[in-house]
Each structure stands twice: as C-alpha cells, then as structure tokens.
C-alpha positions as CSV (number, residue, x, y, z in Angstrom):
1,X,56.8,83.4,-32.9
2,X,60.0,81.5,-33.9
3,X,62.3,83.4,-31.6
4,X,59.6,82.5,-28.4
5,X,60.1,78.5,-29.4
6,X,63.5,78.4,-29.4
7,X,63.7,80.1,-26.2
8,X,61.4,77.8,-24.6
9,X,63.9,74.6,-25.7
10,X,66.5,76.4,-24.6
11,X,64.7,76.3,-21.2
12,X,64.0,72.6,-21.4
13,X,67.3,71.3,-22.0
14,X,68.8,73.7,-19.5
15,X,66.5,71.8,-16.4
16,X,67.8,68.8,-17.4
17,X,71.3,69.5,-17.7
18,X,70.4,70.8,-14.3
19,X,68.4,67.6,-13.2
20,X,71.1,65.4,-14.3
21,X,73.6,67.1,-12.8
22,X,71.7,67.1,-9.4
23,X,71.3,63.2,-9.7
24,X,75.0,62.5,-10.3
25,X,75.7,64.9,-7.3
26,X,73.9,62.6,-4.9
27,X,74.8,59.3,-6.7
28,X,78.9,60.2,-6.4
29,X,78.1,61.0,-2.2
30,X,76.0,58.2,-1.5
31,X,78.7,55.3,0.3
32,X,80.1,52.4,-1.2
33,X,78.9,48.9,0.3
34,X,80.3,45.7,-0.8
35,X,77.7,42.8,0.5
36,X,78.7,39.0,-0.2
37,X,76.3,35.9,0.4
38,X,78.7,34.2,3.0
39,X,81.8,36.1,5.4
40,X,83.3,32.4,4.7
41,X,84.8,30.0,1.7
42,X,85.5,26.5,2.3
43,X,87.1,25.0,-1.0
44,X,88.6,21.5,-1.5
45,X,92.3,21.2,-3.1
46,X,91.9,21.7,-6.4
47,X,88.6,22.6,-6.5
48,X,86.5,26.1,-7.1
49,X,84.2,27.9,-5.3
50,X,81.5,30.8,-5.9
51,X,79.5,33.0,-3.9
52,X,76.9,36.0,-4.7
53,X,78.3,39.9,-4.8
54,X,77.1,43.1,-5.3
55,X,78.0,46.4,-4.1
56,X,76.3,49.8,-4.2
57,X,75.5,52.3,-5.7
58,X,75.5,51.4,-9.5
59,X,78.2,53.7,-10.1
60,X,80.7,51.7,-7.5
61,X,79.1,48.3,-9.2
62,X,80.0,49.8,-12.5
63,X,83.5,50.7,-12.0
64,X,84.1,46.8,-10.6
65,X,86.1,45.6,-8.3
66,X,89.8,44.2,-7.5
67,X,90.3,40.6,-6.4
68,X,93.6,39.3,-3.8
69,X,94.2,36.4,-1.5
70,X,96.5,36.9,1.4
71,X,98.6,33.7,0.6
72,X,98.6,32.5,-2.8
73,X,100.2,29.3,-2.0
74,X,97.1,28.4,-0.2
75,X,94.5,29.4,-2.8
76,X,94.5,31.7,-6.2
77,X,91.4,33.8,-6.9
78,X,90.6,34.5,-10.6
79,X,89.5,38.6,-12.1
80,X,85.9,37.1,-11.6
81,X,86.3,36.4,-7.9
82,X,86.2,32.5,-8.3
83,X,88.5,31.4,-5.3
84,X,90.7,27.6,-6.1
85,X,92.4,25.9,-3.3
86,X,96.1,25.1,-4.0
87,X,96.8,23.3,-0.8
88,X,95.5,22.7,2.8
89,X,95.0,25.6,5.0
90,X,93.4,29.1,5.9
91,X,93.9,32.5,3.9
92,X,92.1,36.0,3.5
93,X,90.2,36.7,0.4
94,X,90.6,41.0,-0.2
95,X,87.8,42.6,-2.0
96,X,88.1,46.1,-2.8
97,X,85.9,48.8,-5.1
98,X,87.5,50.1,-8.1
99,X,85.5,53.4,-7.3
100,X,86.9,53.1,-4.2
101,X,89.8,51.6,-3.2
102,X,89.1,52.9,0.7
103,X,86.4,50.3,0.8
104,X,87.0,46.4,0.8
105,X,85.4,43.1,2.2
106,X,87.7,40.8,3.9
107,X,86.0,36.5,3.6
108,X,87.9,33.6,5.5
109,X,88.8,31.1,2.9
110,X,89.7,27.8,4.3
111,X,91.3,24.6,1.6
112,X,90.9,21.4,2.7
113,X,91.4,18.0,1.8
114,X,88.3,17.2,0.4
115,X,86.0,13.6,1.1
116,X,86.7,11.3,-1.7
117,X,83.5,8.8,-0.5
118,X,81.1,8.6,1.5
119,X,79.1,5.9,2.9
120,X,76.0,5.7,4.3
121,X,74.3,3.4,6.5
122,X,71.0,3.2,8.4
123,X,69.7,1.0,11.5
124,X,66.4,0.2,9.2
125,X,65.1,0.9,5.7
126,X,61.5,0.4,6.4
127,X,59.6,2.2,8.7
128,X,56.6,2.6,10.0
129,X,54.7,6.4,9.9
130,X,55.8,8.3,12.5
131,X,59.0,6.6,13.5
132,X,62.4,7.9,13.0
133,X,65.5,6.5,12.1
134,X,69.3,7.3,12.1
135,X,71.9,7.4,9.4
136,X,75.5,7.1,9.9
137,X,78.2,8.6,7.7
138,X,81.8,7.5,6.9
139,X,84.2,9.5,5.0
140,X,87.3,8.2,2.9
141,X,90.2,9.5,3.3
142,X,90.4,9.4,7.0
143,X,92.1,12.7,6.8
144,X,89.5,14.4,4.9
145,X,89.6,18.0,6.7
146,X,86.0,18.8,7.2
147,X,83.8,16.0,7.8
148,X,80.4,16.9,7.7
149,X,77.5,17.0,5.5
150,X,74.2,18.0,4.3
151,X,71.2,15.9,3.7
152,X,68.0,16.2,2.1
153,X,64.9,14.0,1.3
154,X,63.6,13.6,-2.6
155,X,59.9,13.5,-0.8
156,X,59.3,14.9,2.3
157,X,55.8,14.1,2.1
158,X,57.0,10.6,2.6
159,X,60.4,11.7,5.2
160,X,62.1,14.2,6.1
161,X,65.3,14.4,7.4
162,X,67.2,17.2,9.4
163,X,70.8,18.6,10.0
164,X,71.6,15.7,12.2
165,X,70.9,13.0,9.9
166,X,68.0,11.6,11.8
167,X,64.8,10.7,9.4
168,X,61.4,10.8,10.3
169,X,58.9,8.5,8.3
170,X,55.7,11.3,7.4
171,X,53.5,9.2,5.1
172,X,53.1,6.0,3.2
173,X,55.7,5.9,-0.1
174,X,59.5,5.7,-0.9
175,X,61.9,8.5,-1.2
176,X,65.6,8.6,-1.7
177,X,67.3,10.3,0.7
178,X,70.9,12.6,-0.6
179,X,73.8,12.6,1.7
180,X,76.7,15.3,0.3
181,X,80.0,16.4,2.2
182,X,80.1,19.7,2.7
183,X,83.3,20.4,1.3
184,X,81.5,19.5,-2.0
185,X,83.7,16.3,-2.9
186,X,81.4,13.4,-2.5
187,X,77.8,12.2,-2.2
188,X,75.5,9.1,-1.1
189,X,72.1,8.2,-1.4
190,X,70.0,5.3,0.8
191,X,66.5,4.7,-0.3
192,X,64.0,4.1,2.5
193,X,60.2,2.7,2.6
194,X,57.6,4.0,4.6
195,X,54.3,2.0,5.4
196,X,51.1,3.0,6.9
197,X,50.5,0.6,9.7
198,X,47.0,-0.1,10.6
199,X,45.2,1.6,13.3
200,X,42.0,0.1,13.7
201,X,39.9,-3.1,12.6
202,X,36.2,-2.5,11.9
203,X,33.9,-5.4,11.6
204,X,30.5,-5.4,10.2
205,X,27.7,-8.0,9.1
206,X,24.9,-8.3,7.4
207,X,22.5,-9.8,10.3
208,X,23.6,-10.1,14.4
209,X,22.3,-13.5,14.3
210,X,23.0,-16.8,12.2
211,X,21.3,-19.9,12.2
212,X,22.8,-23.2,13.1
213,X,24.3,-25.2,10.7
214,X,25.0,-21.5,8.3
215,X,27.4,-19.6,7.5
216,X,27.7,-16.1,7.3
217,X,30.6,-13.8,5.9
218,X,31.8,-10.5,8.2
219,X,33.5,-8.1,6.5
220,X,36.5,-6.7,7.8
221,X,37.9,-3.0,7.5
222,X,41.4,-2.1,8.0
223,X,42.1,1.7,8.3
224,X,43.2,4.1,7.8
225,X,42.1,2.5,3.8
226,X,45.7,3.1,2.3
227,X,47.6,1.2,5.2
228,X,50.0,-1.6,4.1
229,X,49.1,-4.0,6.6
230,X,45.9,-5.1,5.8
231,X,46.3,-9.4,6.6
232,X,44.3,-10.8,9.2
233,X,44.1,-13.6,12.1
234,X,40.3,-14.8,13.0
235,X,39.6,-16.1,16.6
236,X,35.9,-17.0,18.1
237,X,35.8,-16.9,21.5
238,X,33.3,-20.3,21.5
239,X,34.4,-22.5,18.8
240,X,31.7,-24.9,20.5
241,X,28.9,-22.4,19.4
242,X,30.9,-20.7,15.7
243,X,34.0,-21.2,14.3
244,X,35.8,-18.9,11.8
245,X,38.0,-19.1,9.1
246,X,40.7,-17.3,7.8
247,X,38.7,-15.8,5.2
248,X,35.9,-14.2,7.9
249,X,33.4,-17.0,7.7
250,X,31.9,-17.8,10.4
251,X,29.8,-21.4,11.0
252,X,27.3,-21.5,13.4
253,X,27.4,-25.0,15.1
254,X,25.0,-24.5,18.8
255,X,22.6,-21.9,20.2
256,X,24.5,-19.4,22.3
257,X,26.4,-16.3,22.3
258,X,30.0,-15.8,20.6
259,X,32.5,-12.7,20.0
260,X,34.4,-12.9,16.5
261,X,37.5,-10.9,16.3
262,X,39.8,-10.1,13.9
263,X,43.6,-9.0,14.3
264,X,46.0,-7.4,12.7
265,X,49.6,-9.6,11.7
266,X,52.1,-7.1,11.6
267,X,50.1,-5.5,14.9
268,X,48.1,-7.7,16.8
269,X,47.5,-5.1,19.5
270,X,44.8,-3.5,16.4
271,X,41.9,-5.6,16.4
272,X,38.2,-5.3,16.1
273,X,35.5,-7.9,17.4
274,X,31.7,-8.2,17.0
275,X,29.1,-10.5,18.8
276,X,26.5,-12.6,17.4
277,X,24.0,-14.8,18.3
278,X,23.2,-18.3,16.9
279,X,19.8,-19.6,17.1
280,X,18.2,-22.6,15.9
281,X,16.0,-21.3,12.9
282,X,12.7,-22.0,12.3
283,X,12.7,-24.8,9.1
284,X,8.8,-24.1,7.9
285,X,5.5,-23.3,8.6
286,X,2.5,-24.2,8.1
287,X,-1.7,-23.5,8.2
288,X,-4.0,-25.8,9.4
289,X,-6.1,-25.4,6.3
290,X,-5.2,-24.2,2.2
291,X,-8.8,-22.2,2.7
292,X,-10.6,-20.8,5.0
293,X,-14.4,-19.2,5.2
294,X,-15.5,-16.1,7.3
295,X,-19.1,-14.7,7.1
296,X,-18.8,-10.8,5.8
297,X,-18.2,-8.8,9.2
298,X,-16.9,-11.6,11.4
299,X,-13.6,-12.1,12.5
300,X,-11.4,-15.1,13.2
301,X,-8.2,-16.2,14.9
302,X,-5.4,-17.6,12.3
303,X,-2.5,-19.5,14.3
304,X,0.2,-21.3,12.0
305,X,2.9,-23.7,13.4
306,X,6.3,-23.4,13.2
307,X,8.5,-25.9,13.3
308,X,11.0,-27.1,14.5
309,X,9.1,-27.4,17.9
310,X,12.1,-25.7,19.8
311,X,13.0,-23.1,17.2
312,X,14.3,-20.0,19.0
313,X,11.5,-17.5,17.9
314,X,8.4,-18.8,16.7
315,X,6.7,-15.3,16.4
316,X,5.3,-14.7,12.6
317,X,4.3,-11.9,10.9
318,X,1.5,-11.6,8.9
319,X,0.5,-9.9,5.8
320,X,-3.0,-9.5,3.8
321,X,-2.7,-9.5,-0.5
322,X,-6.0,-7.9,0.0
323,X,-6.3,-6.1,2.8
324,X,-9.7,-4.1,1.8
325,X,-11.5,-7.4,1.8
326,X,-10.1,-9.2,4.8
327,X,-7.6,-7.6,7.4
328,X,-5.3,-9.0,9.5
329,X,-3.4,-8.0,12.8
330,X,-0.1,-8.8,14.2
331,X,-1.9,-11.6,16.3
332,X,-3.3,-13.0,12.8
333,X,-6.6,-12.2,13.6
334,X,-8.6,-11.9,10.1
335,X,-11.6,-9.9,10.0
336,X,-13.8,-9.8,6.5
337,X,-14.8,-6.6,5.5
338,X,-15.7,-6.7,1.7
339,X,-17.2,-9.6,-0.7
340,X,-14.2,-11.6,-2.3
341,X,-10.6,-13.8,-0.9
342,X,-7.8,-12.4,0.2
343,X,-4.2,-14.9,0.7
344,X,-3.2,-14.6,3.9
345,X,0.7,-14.7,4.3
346,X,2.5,-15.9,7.6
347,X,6.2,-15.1,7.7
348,X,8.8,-16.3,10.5
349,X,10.1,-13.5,12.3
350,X,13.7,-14.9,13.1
351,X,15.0,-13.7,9.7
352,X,14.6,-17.1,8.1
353,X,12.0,-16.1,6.2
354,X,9.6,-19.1,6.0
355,X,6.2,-18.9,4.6
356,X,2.9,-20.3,4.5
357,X,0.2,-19.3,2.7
358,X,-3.5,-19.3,3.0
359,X,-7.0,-18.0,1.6
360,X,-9.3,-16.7,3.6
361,X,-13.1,-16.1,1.4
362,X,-15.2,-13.6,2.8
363,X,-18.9,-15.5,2.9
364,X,-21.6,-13.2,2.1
365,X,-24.8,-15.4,2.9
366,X,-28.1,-16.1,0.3
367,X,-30.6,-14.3,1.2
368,X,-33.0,-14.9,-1.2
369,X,-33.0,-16.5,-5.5
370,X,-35.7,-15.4,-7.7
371,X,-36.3,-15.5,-11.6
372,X,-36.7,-12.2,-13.6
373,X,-39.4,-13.8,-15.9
374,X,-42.6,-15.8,-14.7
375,X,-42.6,-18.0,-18.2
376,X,-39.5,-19.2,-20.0
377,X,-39.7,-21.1,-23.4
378,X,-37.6,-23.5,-25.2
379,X,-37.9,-25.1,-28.2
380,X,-38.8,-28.8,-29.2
381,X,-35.2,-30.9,-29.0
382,X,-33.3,-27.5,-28.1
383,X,-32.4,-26.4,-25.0
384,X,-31.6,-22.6,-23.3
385,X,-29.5,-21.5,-20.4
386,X,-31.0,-19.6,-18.2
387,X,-29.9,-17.4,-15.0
388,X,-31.8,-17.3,-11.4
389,X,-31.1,-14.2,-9.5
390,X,-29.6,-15.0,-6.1
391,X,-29.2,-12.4,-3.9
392,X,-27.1,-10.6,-3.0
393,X,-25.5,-10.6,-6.2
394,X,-22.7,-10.8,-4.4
395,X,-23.9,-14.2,-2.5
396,X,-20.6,-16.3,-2.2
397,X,-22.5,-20.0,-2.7
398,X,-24.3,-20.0,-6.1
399,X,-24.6,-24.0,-5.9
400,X,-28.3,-25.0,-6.6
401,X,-30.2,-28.7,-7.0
402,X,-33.0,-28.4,-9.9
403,X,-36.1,-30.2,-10.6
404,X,-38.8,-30.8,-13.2
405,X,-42.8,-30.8,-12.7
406,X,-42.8,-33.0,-15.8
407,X,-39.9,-34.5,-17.6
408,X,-42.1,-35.3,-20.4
409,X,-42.2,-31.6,-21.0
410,X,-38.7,-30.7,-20.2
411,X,-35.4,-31.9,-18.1
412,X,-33.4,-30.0,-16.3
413,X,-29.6,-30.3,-15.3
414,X,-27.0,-27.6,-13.9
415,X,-25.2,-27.4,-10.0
416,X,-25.8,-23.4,-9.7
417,X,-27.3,-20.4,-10.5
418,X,-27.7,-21.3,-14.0
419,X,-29.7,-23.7,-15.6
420,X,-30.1,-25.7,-19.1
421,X,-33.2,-26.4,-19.7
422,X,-34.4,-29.2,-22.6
423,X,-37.4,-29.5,-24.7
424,X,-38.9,-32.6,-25.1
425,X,-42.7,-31.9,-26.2
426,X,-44.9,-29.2,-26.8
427,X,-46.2,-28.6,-23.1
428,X,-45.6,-26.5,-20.1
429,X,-44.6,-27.2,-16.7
430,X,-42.7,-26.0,-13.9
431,X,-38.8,-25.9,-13.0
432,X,-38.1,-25.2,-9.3
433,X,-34.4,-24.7,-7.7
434,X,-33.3,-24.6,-4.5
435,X,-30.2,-22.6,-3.4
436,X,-27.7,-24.8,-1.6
437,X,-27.0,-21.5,1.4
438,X,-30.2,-21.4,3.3
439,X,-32.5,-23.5,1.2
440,X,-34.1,-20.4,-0.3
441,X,-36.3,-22.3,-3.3
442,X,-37.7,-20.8,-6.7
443,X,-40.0,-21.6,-9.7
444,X,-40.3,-21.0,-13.3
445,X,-42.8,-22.1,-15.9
446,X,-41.0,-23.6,-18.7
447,X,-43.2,-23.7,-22.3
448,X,-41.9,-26.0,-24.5
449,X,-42.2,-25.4,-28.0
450,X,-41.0,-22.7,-30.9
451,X,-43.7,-20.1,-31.4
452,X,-42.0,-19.7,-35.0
453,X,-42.7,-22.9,-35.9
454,X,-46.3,-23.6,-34.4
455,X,-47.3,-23.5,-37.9
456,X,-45.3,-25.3,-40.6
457,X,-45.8,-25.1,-44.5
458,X,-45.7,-29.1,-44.9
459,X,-46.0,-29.5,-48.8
460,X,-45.4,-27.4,-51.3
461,X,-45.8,-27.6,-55.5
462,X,-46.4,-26.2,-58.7
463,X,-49.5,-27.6,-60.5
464,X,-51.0,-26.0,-63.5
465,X,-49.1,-22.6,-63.2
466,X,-50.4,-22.3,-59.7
467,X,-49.1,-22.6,-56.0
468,X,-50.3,-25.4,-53.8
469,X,-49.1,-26.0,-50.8
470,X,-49.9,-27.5,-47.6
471,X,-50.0,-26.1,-44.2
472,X,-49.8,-27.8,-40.4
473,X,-50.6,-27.4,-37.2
474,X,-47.0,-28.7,-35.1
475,X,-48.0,-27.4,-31.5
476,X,-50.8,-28.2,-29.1
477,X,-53.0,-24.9,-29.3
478,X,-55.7,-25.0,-31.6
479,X,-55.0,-22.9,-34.2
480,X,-57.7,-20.3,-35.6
481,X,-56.2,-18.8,-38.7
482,X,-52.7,-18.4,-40.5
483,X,-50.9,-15.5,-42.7
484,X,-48.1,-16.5,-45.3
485,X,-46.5,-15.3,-47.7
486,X,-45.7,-16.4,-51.2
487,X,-43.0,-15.6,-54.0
488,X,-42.0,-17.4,-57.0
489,X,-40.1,-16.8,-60.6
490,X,-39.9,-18.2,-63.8
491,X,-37.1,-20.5,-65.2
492,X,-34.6,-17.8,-65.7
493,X,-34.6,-16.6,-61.7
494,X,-37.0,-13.4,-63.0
495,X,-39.4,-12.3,-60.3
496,X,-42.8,-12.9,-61.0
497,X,-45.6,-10.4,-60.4
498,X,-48.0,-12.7,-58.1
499,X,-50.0,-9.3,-56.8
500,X,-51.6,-6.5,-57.8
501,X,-50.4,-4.6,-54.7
502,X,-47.0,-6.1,-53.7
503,X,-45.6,-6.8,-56.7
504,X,-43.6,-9.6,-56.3
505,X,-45.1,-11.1,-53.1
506,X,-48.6,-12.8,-52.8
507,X,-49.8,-12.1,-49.1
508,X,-52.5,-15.1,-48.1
509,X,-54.2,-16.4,-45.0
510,X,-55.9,-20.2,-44.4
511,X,-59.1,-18.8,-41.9
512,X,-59.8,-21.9,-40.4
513,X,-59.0,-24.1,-37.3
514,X,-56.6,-26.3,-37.1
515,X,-56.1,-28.7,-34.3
516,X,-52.6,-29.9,-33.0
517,X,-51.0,-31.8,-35.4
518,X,-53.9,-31.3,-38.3
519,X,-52.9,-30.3,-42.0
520,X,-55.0,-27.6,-44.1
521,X,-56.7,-28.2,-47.0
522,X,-55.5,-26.4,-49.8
523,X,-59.2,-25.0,-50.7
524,X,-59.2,-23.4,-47.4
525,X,-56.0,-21.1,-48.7
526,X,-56.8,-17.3,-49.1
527,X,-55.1,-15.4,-51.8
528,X,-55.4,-11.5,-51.2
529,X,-54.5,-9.0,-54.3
530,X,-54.0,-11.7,-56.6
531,X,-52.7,-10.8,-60.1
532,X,-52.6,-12.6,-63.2
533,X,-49.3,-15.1,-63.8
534,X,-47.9,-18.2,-65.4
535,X,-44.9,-19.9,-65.6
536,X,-44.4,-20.6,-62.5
537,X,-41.2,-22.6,-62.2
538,X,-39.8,-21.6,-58.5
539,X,-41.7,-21.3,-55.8
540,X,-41.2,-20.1,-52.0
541,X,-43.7,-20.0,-49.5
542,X,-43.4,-19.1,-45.7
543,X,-45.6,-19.0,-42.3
544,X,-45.3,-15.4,-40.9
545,X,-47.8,-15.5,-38.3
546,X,-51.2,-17.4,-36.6
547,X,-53.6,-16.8,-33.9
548,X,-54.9,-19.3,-31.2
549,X,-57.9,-19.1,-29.4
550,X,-56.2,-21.2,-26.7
551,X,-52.9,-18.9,-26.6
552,X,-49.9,-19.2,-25.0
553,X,-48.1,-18.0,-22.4
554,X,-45.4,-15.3,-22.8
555,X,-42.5,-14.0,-20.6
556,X,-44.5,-12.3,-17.9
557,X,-46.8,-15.1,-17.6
558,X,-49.8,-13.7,-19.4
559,X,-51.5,-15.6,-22.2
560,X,-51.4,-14.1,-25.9
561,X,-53.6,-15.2,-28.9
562,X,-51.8,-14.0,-32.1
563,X,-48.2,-14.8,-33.3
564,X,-45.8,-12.5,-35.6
565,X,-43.2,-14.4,-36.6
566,X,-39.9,-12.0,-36.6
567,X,-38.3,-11.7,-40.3
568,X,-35.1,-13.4,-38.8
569,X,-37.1,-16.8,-37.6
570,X,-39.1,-16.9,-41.2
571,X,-38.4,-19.9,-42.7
572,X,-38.8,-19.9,-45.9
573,X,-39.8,-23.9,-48.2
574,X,-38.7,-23.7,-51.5
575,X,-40.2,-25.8,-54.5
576,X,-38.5,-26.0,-58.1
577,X,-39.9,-27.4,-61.4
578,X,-37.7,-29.8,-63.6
579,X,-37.4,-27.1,-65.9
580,X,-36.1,-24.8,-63.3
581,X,-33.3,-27.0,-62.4
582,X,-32.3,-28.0,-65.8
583,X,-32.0,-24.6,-67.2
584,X,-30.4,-22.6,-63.5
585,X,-27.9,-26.1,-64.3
586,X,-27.0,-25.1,-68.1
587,X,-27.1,-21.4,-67.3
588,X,-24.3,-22.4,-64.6
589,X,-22.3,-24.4,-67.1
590,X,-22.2,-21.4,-69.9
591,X,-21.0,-19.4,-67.6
C-alpha cells in the first residue's frame, strides 16, 4: 500500500513539471510588443513629461526595458522613461525590451519654449440659453513655440465649450470655464453666466368681466418657471374703457371691450394678452313685497327689479330655502305645494351677486272650526284656555272674533283659535267664535261654577267634645243631599277613633235640600258608624260629594245629578281648640 502512494506522487509532480514546462515553452515564443499611450512627447524647457507603457508578454514586461534619446542636448530621459527638455527643438526617444533588444518603440519628442501666461478674453460674459460665444487667447512670451490649448467647462450642464474655444450657453447657472496651453506651462479661467430668457407670458383672471368703477388683479406667468427675466410692462389697448398698472391691476372705467397685455423687459417680442369685458353692474335688487301669500296648489309670477335701470344684465336667478313647500323656476314663478313659507332668494346673474329676499306662505284655506266638547266649565273668578278645532289643522289663518250670550255669566277675550274664558257667576251660557278665513262660526256652552265647591263646609267647632259644623249651598242647583267626611285628634296630634268602621274617619251625610245659597242645620247632620270619643281638640271636616235634582251639565252636554269630589280638589276646614294651640306651641318650643 505505501509503495502504490508514492508512486502515484511521483506521477503528480511529474505532469506538472511537464505542464509548466509546456507554459514557459509558449510564453518564451509568443512576440514581444512595446505599446505607448502617444507616438509623440511635447515637453517645455525644463519641464518633464509622462506617458503610459506596457509591453507583452509578462516575461518581456518583467525583464524591463532600456531608455535613449537621439540628442541629449535637446532632452535627457531618466531609467523610468520620464523624458526633460534641455533646450528647443526635436529628438527621438529609443525604447527597447530588455528580453529583447531586437524590439524597440521609436516617440517624436519635441522641447519647446513653453507659455509663461495666458489671457483670456470673451465678447460677452452673460448669455442667454442657447447662444454661443467666443473666447480669445493670448500667450506671453510671443515666442512661445506651440501656442495652442485645451479648454474645458466646470459645468456643462450650464456650457460647454469645444476644441475651438467657442462656448455654448446649455442651461440657467454659472460655470467657470479652464483655459490651459498645451505645452502645460500656463492656465486661465473666465467665469460666465447663463440666464434662462422667457419664452412665453400667460395671463389668467379670476372672472372675463369687471364692473365699472372695480378693480381686478390678472395674474401673470412667465415661463419656462426658472427663467431670469421675469419683469413686466402692462398696456390696455382702451385706457378709455380700463387702465392697468404696473402691478396687473386693471380699473374698469366704461362699458366696452378691452385687451390687457403683458410684456416681457429684457424681450418685448414675449408677451401674453387677455380680453375682458366691463359692464355696468347691477347695484341692488329688490321685491315688491317682504311677504307674499299663495293658496296651497296655485302658482304665481315673482319679478324683482334691478337697479341701476341700465345695468348690463338684469337676468336673476332664483333659489327656494324650501323648495318641498313652494318651488320656483328660472322665470321666478312660485308654485305652493306643501302647508308652511319658504324665502324666496333672487340673485343678479352678472356676477355681482346682489340679493333680495322674500317669503312666500303657502295659504291652506279654513274650511271649517268646531269644539271637541258641547259644555265647558270654569270656575267662579277663574278663568280656562280653551282650544277650537279649525280645520285643516293645517289652516294658515287661525285669527277668530269671540262673543258672549251673557257676560253676566262669563266674558270672553282671545284673536284666534284659542280662547280665555272668565267666570263671573254661577250660570251657563253660550260662547260663539267666528273664524276670520271664510266666516266659518262655532258655539260652546260655558257653565260657570266649580263642581268641587257647589257645597262648602261654612262653620266649623268643637262644642262639648263633639263636632259641629255648618254646611252651604254656593251654586244655583238645588241641592238634595251631601256626604262629608270628618277627622279629628286630641291635644297631642294623636288620631282619634271617631268610627267604629273607619277608624279614624267619621263618614256623614246632611239628607236634605238645600237651595242656592242656603246653610244646613246642624240637626240635619248624619253620623254613620259612630264610635264613642272625647277630647276633641282638632278638628277637620270636608265636602266629598252631593247630588242635585236639578243637575248640571257635563262635557258632552248631558245633565248629571250626583257629584264625587276627586281626592285632589277635597278641601279640607280645619278647627283647633285653645288647648290645641297652646300645647302643639309649647311642644314646638321644647323641641
């Protein structure tokens, strides 16, 4: 196993002995070829000049090279190939391959008496983009051999210049432009401005048309945007009819027809005009009327004046706020279509934007007025507001003139719909109104007096431990019989049991007539359930109903004969012994 490895190395390192071998073979017969950047030197007295060299194939370029000038008193050459002129005039520079001395280059070298200055001048140092100008070179000495140069532009996206010196302006900016002499010996600069010129004038304005006696602002666009030249001169072709300023303000004096224009300074030829029309503007206008009234479903013709009389366009537009409930057409005829107002707004259409405003109420007509009830009722000295029904509900005229069948009995006041009606006596009579639309009439029975108070409890004492009290007849039916009630407690504020069934409340009744304005007689009072008690000291006794056996009249108009009164209306009279009030007085000053 060890012998077969190292014969297997021994194979390796034979192929590339072999391989090498091979490549040195064709490396050593490939030709030798000396390439230099120029075929010619130019080098100023006293002065050194470089150039690029190689040669091929790497082993020539390895073994170097050998460096001779032809005449020595006309330039020296160092080991590196760097060539200095000695004095002025022409020589060979000899370059030849160490690896082979067969091969050489041969390069023209020319010395000569190199540009101490330069100047340079131009016919302008401003231009515009796309012109062109021309510099002009001078060299110092006069005698300087070779008087050329090369020039170049620090921004040629501002200019560019070429081999003859002539510079072409490319875009707005400044850029230096580098002059050198070729022989290497001196340089110049000259800086040089380039401005965009303008190349149009665009004028705009907010309307076409101006008013006399206004003033109105164009606005003025110079392009291309980044141009230089961007000031102005303003002319008006009718300074009888506008005028402009410097500033693009225009004035319009007269009626009529004018062109505004606007030119460039540096360039008048760029200019941009617009026309506009002045008119005489309308100042106001106005309705006939602040309101107007259209029956629901009828239509009618609006016409507002403008003014001045000889305003140039006295056309208006008109708008509805409402326009579900009255319409309106570009003639201004208003139609109503729904109950309610709508305002009505008339605009000039000139563009001076002058108003007037109207309301226009849709009318919907009474048909009819009616009360809900047959009988209202109002108390003695009071009064109550009450509501007739008009109809439609929607009626637009609610106004109504009231009257009384007896203003003994009751007055009435009120302009519409609703009424106040005022007690005077107990008594009934009639109320009529009449509608102010169509004269549609209706009537109400008013009853004067408070049901809740027909009967009264008009005295009231403690005599012997027991309750007396007095009751009256305050309205003009003839009252048949009466239910109270009765509570009382000693002088500590303790209930007192008063019944044998309700505890603390003594139900009674007084069962005979009483005749308007007639008191009871306290032998006449009824007791029911009557337990025993003493000490009376507070006493409380109320009316809680009655009946009549001539009634009274209710809501719908029919006639009742018996009376609840409601627990909200009970009015309660309250009687109080000495006692009671001396000791409810010390009880309150202990405490």
């Amino acid at each position: 196993m060890k012998k077969s490895v190292k014969s297997w190395l021994a194979a390796l390192l034979a192929m590339l002995l072999l391989a090498s071998g091979c490549a040195a073979l064709a490396e050593a017969t490939e030709p030798v070829v000396i390439t230099t950047s120029v075929n010619e030197l130019v080098v100023a007295v006293g002065k050194q000049v470089d150039y690029d060299l190689t040669m091929t194939p790497a082993v020539a370029k390895r073994a170097g090279y050998t460096f001779t000038v032809s005449d020595e008193s006309v330039a020296t050459v160092n080991k590196r190939g760097l060539v200095t002129g000695v004095k002025a005039g022409t020589c060979q520079l000899i370059i030849t391959s160490d690896y082979d001395p067969t091969v050489s280059k041969t390069l023209t070298v020319t010395v000569v008496t190199p540009v101490k200055k330069i100047t340079v001048s131009t016919d302008r140092d401003t231009l515009l983009v796309g012109q062109t100008a021309t510099l002009t070179l001078a060299y110092q000495p006069e005698d300087a051999t070779l008087q050329a140069a090369t020039f170049e532009s620090s921004h040629e996206s501002v200019a560019t210049v070429d081999a003859s010196g002539v510079v072409t302006a490319v875009g707005r900016g400044q850029t230096t432009v580098t002059v050198r002499s070729k022989d290497g010996g001196a340089k110049a600069q000259v800086k040089l401005r380039v401005y965009q010129q303008a190349q149009s004038v665009e004028l705009t304005a907010s309307d076409t048309s101006l008013a006399t006696g206004s003033r109105m602002s164009l606005k003025a666009t110079v392009l291309p945007k980044n141009t230089d030249h961007k000031t102005l001169t303003w002319s008006s072709s009718d300074e009888a009819v506008a005028t402009v300023d410097k500033s693009g303000r225009v004035k319009g004096l007269a009626p009529g027809s004018v062109v505004i224009t606007a030119a460039g300074v540096e360039s008048p030829e760029i200019s941009g005009s617009i026309a506009l029309s002045v008119k005489r503007m309308a100042k106001g206008v106005t309705f006939s009327q602040k309101q107007y009234g259209v029956v629901i479903g009828q239509s009618m013709t609006l016409t507002p004046v403008v003014s001045p009389a000889d305003t140039s366009d006295q056309s208006v537009t008109f708008h509805s706020s409402k326009p579900t409930v009255v319409s309106v057409d570009e003639n201004g005829v208003v139609t109503a279509l729904a109950p309610g107002k709508a305002v009505i707004t008339a605009t000039t259409a000139d563009g001076s934007r002058r108003q007037a405003k109207t309301t226009v109420e849709v009318i919907v007509p009474v048909t009819g007025v009616s009360f809900k009830n047959n009988d209202i009722r109002v108390g003695v000295n009071y009064h109550g507001t009450f509501t007739a029904d008009i109809e439609p509900k929607e009626a637009t005229n609610k106004n109504m003139t009231w009257t009384s069948s007896d203003e003994s009995i009751a007055r009435v006041s009120g302009a519409t719909n609703r009424v106040r009606v005022s007690g005077r006596q107990w008594g009934r009579c009639q109320i009529t109104g009449v509608t102010e639309d169509g004269g549609y009439s209706c009537t109400v029975y008013v009853d004067v007096g408070s049901l809740s108070r027909a009967v009264t409890v008009y005295a009231v004492e403690i005599r012997n431990d027991e309750p007396y009290f007095v009751l009256r007849n305050d309205s003009n039916m003839n009252i048949t019989s009466v239910s109270f009630m009765v509570t009382a407690t000693d002088e500590f504020d303790n209930a007192i049991t008063l019944s044998t069934t309700h505890g603390a409340t003594l139900y009674g009744g007084y069962d005979y007539s009483l005749a308007p304005g007639e008191r009871s007689s306290y032998r006449g009072l009824s007791f029911y359930h009557r337990a025993r008690f003493s000490n009376l000291q507070s006493l409380s006794v109320v009316v809680n109903g009655w009946t009549s056996d001539t009634g009274y009249y209710g809501h719908d108009g029919a006639l009742y004969y018996d009376y609840t009164v409601p627990s909200s209306s009970l009015d309660w009279q309250v009687y109080e012994t000495d006692l009671y009030k001396w000791t409810q007085s010390n009880q309150d000053l202990s405490n």
